[in-house]
N, CA, C and O atoms as a printed pandas DataFrame, in Angstrom:
     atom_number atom_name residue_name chain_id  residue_number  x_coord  y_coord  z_coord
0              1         N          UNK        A               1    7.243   25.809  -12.511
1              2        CA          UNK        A               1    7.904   26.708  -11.570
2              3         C          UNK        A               1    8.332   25.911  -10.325
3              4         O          UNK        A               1    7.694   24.961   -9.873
4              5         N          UNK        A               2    9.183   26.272   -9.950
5              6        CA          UNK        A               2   10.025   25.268   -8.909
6              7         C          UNK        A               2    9.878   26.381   -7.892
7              8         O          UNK        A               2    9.716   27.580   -8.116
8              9         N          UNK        A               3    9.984   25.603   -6.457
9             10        CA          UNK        A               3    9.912   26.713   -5.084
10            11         C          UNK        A               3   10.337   25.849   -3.997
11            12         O          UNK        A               3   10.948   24.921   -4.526
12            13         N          UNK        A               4   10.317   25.723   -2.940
13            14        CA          UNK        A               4   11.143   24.711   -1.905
14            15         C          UNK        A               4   10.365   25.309   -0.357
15            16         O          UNK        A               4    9.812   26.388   -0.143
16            17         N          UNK        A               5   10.617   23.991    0.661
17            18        CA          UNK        A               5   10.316   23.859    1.648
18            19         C          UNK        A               5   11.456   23.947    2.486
19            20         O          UNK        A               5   12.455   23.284    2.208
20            21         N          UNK        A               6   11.429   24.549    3.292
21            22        CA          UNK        A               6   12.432   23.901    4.054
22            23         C          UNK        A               6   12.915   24.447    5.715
23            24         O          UNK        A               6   12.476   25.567    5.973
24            25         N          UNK        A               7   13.647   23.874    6.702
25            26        CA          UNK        A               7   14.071   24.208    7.825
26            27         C          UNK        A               7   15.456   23.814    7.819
27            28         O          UNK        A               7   15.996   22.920    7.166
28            29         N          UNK        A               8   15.992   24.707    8.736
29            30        CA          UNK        A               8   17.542   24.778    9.246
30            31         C          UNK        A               8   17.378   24.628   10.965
31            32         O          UNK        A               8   16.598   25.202   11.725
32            33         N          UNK        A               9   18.495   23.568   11.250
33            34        CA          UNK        A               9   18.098   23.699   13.368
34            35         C          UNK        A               9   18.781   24.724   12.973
35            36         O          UNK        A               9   19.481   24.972   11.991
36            37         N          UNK        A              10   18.249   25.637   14.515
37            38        CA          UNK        A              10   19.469   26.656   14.885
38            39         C          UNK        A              10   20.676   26.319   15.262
39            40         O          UNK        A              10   20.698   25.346   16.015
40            41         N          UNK        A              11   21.871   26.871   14.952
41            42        CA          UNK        A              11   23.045   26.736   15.023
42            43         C          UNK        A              11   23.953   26.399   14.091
43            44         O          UNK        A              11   25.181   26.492   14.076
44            45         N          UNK        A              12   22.975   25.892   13.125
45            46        CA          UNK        A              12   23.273   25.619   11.682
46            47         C          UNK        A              12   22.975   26.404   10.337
47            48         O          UNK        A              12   22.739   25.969    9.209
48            49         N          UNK        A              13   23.071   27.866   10.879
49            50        CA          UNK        A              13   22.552   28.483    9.872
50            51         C          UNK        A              13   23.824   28.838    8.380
51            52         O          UNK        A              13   23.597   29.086    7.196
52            53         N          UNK        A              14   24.690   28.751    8.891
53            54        CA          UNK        A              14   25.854   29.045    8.177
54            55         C          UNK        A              14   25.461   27.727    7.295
55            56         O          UNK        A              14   25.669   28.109    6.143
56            57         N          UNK        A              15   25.094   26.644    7.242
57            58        CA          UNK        A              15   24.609   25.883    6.817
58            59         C          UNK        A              15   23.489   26.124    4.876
59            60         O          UNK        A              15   23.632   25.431    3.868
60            61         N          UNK        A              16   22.874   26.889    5.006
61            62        CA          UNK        A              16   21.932   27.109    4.191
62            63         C          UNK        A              16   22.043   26.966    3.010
63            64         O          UNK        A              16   21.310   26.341    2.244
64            65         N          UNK        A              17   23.989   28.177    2.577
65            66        CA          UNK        A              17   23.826   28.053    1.355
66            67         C          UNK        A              17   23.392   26.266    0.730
67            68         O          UNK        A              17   22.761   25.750   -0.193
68            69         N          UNK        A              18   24.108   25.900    1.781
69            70        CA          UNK        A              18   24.529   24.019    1.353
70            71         C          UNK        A              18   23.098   23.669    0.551
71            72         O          UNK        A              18   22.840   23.584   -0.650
72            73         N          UNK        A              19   22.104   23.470    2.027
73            74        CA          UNK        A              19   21.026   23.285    1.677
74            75         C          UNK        A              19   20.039   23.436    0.809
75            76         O          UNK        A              19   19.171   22.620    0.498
76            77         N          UNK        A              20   20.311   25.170    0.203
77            78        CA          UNK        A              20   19.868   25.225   -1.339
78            79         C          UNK        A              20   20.639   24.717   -2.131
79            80         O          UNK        A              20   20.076   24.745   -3.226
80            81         N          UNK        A              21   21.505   24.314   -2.208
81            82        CA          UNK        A              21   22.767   23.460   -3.299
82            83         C          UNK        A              21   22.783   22.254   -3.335
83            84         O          UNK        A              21   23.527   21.518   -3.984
84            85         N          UNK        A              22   21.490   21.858   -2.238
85            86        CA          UNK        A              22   21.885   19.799   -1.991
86            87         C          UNK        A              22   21.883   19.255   -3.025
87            88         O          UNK        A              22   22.409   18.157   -3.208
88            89         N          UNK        A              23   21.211   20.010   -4.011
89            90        CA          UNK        A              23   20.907   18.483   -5.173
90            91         C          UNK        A              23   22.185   18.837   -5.855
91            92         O          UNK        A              23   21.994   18.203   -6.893
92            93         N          UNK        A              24   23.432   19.434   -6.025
93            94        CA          UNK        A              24   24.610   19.734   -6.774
94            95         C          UNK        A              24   25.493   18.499   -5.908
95            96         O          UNK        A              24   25.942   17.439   -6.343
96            97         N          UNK        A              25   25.553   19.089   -4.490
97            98        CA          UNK        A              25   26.330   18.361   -3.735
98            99         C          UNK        A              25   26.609   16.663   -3.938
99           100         O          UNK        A              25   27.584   15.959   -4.202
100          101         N          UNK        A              26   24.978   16.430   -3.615
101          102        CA          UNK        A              26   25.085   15.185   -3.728
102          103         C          UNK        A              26   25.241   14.385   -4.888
103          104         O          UNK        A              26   25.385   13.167   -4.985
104          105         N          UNK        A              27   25.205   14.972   -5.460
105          106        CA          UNK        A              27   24.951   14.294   -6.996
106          107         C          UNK        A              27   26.883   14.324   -7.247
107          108         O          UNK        A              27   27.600   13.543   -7.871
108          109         N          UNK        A              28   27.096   15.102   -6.755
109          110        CA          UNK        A              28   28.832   15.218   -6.701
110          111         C          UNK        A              28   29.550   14.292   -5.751
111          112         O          UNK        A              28   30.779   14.254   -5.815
112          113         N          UNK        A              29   28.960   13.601   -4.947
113          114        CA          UNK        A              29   29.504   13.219   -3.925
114          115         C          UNK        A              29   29.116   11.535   -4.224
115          116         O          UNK        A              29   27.988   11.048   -4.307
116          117         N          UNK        A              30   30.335   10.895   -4.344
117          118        CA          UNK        A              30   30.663    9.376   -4.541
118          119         C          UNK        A              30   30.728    8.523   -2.949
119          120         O          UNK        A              30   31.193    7.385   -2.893
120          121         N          UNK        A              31   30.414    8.951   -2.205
121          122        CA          UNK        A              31   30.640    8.336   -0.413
122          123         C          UNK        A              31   29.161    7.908   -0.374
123          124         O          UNK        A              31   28.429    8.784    0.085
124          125         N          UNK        A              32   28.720    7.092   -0.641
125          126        CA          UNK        A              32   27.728    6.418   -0.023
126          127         C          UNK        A              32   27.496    5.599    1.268
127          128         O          UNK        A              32   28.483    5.041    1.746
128          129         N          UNK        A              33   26.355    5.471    1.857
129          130        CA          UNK        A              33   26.021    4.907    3.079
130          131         C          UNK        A              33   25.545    3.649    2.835
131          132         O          UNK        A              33   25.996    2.546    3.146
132          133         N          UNK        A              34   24.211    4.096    2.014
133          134        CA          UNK        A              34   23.063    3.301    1.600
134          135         C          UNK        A              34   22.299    3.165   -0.172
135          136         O          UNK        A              34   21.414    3.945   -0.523
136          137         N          UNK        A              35   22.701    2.344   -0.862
137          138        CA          UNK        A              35   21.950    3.101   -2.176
138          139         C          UNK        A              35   21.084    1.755   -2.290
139          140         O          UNK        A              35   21.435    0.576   -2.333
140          141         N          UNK        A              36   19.871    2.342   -2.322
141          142        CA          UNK        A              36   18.608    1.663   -2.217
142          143         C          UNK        A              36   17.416    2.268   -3.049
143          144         O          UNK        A              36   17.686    2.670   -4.180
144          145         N          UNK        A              37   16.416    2.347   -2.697
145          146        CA          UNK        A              37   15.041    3.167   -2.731
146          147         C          UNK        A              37   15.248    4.576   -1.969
147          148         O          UNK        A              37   14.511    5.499   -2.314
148          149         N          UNK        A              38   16.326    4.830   -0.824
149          150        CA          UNK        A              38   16.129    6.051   -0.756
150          151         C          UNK        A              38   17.927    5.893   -0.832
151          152         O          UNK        A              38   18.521    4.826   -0.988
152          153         N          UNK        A              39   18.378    6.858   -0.722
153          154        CA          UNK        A              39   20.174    6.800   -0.951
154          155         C          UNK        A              39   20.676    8.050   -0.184
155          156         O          UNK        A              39   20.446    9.243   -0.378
156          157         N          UNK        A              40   21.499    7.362    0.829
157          158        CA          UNK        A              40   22.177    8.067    1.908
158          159         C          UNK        A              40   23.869    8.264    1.517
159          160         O          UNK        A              40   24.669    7.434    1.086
160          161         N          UNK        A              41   24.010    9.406    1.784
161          162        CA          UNK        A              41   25.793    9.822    1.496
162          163         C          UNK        A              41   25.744   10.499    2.227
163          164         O          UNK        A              41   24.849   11.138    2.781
164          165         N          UNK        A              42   27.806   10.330    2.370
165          166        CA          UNK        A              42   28.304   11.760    3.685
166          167         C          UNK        A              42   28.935   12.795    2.246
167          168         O          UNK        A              42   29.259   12.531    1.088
168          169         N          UNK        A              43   28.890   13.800    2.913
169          170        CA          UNK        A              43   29.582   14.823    2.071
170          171         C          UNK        A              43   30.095   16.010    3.263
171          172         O          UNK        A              43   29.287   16.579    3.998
172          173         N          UNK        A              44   31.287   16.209    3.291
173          174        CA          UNK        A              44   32.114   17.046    3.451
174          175         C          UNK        A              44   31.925   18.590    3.670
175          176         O          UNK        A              44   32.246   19.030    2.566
176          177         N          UNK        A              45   31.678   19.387    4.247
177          178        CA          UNK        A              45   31.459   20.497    4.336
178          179         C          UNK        A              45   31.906   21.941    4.827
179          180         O          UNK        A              45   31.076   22.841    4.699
180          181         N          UNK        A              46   32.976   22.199    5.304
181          182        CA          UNK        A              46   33.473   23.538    6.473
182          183         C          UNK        A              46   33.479   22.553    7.542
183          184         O          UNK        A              46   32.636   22.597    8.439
184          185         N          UNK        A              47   34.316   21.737    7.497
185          186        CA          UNK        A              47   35.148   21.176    8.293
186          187         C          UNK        A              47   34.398   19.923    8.576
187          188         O          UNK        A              47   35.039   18.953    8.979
188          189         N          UNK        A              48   32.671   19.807    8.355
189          190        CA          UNK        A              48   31.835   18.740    8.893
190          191         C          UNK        A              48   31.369   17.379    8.165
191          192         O          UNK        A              48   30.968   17.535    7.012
192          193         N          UNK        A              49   31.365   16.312    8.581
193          194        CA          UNK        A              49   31.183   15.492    8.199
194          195         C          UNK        A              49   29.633   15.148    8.481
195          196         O          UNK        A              49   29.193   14.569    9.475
196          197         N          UNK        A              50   28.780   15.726    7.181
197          198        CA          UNK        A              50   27.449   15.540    6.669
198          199         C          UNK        A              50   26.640   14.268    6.102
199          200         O          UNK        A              50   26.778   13.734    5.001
200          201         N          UNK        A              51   25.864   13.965    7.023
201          202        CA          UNK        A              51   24.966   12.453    6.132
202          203         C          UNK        A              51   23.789   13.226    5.281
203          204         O          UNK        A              51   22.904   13.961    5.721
204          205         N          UNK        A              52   24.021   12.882    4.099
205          206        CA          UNK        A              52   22.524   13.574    3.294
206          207         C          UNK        A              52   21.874   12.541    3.059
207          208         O          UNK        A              52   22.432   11.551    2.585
208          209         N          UNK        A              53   20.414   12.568    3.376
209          210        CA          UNK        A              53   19.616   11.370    2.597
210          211         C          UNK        A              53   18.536   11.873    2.027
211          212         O          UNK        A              53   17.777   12.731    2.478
212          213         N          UNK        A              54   18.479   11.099    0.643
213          214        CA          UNK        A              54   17.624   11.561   -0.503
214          215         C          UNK        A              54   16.404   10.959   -0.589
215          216         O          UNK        A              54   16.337    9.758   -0.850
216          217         N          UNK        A              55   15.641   11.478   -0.446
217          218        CA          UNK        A              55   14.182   10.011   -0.497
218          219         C          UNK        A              55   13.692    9.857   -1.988
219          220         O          UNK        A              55   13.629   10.847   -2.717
220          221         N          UNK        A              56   13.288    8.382   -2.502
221          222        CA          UNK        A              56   12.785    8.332   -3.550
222          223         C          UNK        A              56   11.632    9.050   -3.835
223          224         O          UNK        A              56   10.683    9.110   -3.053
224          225         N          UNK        A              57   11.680    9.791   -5.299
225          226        CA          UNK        A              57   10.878   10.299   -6.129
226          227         C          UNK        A              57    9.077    9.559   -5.938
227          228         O          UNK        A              57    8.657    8.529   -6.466
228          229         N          UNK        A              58    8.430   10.382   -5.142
229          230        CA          UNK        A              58    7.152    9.369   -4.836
230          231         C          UNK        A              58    6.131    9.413   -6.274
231          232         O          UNK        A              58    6.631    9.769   -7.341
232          233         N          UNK        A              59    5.193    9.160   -6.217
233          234        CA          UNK        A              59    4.412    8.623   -7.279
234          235         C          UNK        A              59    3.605    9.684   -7.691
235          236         O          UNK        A              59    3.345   10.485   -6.794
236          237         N          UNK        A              60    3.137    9.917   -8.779
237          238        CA          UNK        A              60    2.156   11.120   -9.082
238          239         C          UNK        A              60    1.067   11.427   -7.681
239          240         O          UNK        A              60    0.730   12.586   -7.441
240          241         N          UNK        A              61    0.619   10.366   -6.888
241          242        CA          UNK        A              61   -0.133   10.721   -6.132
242          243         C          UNK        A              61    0.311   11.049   -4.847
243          244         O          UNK        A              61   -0.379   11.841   -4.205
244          245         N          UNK        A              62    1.532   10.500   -4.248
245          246        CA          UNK        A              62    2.079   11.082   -3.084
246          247         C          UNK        A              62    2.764   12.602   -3.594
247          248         O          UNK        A              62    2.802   13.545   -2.803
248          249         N          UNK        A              63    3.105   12.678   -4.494
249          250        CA          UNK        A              63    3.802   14.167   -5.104
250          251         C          UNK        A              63    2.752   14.914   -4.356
251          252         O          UNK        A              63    3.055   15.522   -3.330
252          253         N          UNK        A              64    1.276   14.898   -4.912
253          254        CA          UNK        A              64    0.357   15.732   -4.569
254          255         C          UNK        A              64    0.320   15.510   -3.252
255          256         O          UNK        A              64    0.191   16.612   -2.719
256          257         N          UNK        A              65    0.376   14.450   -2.239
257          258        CA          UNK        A              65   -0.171   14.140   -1.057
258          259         C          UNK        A              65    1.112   14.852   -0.095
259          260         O          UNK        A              65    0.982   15.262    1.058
260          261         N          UNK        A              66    2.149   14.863   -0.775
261          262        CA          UNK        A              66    3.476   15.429    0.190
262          263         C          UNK        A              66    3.105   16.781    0.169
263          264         O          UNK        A              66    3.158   17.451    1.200
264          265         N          UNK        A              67    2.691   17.307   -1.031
265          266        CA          UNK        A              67    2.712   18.702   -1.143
266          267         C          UNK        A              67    1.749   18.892   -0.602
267          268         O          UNK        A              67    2.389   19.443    0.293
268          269         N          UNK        A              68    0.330   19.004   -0.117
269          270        CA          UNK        A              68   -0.578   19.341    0.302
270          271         C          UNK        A              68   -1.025   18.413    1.465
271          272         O          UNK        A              68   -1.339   19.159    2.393
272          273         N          UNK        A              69   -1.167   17.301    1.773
273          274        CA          UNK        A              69   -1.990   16.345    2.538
274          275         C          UNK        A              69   -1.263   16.253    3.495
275          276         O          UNK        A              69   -1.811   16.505    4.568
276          277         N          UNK        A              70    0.115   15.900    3.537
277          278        CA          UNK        A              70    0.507   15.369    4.680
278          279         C          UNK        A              70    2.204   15.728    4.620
279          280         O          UNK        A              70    2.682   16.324    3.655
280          281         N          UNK        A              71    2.960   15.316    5.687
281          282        CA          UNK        A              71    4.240   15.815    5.597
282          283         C          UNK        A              71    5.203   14.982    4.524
283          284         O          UNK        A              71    4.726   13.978    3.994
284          285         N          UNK        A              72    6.303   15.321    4.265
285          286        CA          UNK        A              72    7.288   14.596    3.460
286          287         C          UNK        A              72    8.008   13.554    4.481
287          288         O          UNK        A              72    8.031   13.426    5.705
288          289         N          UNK        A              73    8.515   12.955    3.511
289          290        CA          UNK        A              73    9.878   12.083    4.922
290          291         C          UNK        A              73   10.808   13.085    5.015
291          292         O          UNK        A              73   10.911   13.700    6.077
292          293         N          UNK        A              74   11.193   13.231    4.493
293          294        CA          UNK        A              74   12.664   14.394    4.992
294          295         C          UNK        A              74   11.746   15.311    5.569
295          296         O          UNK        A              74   12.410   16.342    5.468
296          297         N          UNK        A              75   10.691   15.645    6.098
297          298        CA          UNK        A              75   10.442   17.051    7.177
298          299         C          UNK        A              75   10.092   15.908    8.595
299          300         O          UNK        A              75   10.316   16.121    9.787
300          301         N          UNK        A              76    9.460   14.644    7.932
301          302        CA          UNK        A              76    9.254   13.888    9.183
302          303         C          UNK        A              76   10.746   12.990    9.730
303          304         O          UNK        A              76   10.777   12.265   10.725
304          305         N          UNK        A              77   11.365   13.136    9.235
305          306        CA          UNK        A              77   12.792   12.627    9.778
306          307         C          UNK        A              77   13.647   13.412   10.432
307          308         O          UNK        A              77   14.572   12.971   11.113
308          309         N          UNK        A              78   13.232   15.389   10.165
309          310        CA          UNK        A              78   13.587   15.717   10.811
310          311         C          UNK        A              78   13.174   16.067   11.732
311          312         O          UNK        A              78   14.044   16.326   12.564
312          313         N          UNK        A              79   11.867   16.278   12.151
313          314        CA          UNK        A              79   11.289   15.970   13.345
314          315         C          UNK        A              79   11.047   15.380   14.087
315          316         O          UNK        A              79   10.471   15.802   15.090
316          317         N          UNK        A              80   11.453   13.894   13.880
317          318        CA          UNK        A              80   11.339   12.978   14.388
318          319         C          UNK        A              80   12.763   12.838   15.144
319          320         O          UNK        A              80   12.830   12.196   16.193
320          321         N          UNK        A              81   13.972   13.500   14.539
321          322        CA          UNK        A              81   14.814   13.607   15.170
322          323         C          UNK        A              81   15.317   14.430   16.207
323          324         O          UNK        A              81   16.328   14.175   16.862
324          325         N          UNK        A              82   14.352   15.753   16.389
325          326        CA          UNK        A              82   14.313   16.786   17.169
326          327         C          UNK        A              82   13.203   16.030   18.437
327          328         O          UNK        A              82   13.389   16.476   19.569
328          329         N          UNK        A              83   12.212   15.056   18.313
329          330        CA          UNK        A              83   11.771   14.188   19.408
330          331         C          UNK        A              83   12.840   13.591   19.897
331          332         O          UNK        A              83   13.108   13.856   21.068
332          333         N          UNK        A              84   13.657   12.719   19.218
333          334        CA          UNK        A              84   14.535   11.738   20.351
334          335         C          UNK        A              84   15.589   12.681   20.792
335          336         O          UNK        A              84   16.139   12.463   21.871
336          337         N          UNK        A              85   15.945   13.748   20.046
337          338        CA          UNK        A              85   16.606   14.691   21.219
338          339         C          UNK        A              85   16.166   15.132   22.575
339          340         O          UNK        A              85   16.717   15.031   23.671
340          341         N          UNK        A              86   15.033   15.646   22.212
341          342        CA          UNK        A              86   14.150   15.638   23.558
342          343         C          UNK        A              86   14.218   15.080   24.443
343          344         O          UNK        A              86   14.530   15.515   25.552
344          345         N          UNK        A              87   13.804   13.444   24.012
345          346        CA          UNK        A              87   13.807   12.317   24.729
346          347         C          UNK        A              87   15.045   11.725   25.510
347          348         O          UNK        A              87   15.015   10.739   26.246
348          349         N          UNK        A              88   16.299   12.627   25.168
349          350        CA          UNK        A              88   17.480   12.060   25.300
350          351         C          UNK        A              88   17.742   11.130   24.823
351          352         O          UNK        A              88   18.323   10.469   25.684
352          353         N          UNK        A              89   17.711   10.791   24.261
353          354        CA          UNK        A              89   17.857    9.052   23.291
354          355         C          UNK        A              89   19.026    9.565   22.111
355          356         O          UNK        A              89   18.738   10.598   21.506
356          357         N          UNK        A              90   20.156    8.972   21.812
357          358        CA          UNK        A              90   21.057    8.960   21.243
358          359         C          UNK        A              90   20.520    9.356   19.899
359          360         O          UNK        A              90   19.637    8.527   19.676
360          361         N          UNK        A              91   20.585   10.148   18.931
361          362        CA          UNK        A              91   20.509   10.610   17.313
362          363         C          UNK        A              91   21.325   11.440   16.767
363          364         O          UNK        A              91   21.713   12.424   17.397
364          365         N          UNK        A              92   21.662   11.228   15.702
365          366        CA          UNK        A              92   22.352   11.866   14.955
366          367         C          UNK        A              92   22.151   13.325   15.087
367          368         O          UNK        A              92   20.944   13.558   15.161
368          369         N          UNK        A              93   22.844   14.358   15.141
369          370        CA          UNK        A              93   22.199   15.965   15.503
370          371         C          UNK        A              93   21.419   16.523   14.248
371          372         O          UNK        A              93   22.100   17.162   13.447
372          373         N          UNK        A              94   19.920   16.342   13.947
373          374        CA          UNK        A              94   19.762   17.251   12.780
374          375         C          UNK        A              94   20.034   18.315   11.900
375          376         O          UNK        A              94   19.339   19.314   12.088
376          377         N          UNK        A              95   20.735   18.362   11.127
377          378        CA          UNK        A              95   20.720   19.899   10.548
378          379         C          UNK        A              95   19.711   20.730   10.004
379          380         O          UNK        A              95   19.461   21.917   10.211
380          381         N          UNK        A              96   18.881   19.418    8.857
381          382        CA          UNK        A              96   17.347   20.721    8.578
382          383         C          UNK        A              96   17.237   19.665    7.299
383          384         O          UNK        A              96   18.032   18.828    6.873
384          385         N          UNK        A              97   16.104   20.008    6.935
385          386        CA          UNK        A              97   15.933   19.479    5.620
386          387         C          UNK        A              97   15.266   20.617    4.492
387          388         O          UNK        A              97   15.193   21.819    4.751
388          389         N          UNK        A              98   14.792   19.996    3.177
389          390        CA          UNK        A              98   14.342   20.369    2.376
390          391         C          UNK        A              98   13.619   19.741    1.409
391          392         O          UNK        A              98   13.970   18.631    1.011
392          393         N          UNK        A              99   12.455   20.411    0.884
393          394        CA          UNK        A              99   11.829   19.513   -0.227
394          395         C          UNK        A              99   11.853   20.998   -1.665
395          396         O          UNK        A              99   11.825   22.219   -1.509
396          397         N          UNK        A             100   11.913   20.177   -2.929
397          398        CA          UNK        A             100   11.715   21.097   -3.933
398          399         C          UNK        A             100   10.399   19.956   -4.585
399          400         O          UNK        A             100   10.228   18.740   -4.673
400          401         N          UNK        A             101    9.700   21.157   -4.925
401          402        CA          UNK        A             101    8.171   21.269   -5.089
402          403         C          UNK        A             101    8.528   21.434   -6.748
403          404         O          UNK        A             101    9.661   21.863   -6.967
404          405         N          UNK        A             102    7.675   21.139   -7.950
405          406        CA          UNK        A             102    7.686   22.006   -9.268
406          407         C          UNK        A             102    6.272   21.615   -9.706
407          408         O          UNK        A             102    5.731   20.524   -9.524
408          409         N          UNK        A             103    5.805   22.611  -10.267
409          410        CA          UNK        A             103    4.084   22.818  -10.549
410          411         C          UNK        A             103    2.908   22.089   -9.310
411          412         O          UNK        A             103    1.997   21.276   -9.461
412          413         N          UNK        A             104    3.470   22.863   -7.989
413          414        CA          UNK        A             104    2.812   22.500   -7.055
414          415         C          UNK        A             104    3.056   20.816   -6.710
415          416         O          UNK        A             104    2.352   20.455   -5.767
416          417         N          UNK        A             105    3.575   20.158   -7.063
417          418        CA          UNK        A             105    4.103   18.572   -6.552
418          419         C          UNK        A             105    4.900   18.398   -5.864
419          420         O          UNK        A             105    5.737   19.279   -6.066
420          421         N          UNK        A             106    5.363   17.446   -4.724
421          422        CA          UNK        A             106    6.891   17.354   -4.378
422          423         C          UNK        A             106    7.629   16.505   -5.212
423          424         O          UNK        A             106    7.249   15.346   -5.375
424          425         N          UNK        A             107    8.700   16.963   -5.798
425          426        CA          UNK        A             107    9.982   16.229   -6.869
426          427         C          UNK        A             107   10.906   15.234   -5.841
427          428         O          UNK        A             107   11.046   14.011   -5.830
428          429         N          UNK        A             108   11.405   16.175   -5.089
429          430        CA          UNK        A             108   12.869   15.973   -4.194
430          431         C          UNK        A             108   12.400   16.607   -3.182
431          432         O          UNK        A             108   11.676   17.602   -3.148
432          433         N          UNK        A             109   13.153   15.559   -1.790
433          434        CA          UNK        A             109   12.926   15.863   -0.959
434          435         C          UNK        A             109   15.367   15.100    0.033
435          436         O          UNK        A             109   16.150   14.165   -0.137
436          437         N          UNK        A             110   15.301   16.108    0.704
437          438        CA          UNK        A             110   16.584   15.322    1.296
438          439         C          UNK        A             110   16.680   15.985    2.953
439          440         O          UNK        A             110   16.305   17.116    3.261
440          441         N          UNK        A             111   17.164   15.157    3.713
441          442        CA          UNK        A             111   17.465   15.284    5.537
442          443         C          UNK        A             111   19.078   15.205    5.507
443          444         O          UNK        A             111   19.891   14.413    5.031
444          445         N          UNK        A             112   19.154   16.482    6.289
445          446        CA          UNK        A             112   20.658   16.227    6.267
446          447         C          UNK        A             112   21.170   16.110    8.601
447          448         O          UNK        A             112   20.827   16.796    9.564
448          449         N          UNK        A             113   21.880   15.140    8.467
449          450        CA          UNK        A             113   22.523   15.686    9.763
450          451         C          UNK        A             113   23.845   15.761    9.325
451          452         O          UNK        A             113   24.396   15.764    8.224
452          453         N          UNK        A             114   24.501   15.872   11.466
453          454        CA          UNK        A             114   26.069   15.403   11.416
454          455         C          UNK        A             114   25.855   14.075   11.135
455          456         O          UNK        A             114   24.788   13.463   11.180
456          457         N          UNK        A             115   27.383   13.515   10.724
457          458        CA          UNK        A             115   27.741   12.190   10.993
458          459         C          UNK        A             115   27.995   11.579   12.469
459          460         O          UNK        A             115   28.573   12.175   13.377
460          461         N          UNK        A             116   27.505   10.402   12.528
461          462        CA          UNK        A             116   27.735    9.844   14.085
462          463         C          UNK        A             116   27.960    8.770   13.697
463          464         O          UNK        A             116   27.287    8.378   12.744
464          465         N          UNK        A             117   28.918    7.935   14.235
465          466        CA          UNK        A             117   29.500    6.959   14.524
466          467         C          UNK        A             117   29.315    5.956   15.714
467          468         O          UNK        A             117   29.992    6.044   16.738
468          469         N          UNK        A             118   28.207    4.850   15.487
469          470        CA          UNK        A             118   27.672    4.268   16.502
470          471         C          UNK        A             118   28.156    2.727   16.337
471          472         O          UNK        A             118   28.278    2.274   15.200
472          473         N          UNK        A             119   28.506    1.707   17.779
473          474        CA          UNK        A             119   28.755    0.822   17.191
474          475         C          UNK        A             119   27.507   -0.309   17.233
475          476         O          UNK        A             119   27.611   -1.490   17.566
476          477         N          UNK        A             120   26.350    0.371   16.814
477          478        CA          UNK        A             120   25.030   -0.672   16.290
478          479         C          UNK        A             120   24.436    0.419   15.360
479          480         O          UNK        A             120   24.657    1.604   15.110
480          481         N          UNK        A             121   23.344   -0.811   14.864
481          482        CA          UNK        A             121   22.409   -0.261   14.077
482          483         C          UNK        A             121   21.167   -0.149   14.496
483          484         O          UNK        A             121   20.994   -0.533   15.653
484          485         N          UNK        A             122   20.253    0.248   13.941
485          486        CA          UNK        A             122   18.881    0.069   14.614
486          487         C          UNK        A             122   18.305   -0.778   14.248
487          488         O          UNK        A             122   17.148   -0.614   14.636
488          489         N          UNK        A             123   18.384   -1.579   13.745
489          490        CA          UNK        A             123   18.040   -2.918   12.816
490          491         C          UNK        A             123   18.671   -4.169   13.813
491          492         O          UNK        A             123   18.099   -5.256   13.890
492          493         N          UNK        A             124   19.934   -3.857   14.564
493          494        CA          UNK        A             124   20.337   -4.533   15.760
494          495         C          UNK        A             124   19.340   -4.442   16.447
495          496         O          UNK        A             124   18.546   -5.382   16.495
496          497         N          UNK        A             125   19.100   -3.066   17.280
497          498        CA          UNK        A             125   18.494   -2.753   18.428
498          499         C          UNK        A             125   16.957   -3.058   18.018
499          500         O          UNK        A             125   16.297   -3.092   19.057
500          501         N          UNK        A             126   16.353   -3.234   17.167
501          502        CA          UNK        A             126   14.821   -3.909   17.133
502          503         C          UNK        A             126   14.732   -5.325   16.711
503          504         O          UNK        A             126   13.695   -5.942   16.468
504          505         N          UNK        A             127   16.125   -5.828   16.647
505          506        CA          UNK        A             127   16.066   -7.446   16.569
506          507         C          UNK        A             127   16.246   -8.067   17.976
507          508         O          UNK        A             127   15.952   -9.160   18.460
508          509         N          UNK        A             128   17.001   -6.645   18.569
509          510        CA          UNK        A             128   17.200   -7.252   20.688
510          511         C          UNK        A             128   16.433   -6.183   21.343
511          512         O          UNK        A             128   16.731   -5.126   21.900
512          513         N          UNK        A             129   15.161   -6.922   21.046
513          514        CA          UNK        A             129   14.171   -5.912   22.029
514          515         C          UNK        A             129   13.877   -6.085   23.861
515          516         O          UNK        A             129   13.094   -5.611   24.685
516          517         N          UNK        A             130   15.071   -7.092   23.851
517          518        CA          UNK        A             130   14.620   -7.575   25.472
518          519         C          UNK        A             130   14.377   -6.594   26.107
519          520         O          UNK        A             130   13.394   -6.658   26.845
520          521         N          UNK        A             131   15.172   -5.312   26.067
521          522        CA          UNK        A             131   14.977   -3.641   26.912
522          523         C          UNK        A             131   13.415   -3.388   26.917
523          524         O          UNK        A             131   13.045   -2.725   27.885
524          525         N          UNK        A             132   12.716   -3.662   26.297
525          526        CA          UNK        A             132   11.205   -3.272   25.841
526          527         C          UNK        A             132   10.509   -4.056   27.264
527          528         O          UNK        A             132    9.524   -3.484   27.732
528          529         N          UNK        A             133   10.900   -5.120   27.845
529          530        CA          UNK        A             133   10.312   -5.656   28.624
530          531         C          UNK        A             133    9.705   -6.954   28.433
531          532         O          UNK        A             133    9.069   -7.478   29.348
């Protein structure tokens, strides 16, 4: 039996159907960011230009540990992104994420924002840490 986790920011509620549909979307969608261990794409939406990222399928024992023990990455990415808003610190605007669960495990899990267009990476900015002091 399959069942799902999930949050929407406010303002993004028109958003949802998407979000129950991510795994159609993306799987439809040839625009990649990143294809790695976890695999990031933009996809297109009511006018918005969407980054979805998919996290790899974790192991029989994080399945159980996402589902019960501790948070997923896609719920901690999006919270983590609702901190540096806070913080004022430049991030992508969250939209919400989701995890699908089946016989109590986590399967899939994906974070979606807007697209932002920055001219660094963060992989720059922690190779020039002089700001740190």
């Amino acid at each position: 039996m399959q069942n799902t986790r999930w949050k929407i920011h406010s303002g993004f509620e028109e958003l949802k159907p998407l979000l129950f549909d991510i795994q159609a979307h993306f799987s439809e969608s040839d625009s990649f960011i990143h294809d790695a261990r976890n695999k990031l794409k933009t996809i297109k939406h009511n006018g918005l230009d969407i980054v979805v990222k998919s996290f790899k399928v974790p192991n029989l024992l994080n399945q159980f540990a996402y589902a019960y023990l501790r948070d997923s990455k896609a719920k901690k990415s999006y919270v983590n992104a609702l901190k540096l808003e806070k913080l004022h610190i430049t991030t992508p605007q969250p939209i919400g994420y989701i995890e699908f669960h089946n016989s109590g495990l986590l399967k899939e899990s994906y974070f979606l924002s807007l697209q932002s267009h920055y001219d660094f990476t963060i992989r720059e900015v922690l190779l020039n840490r002089e700001w740190l002091g």
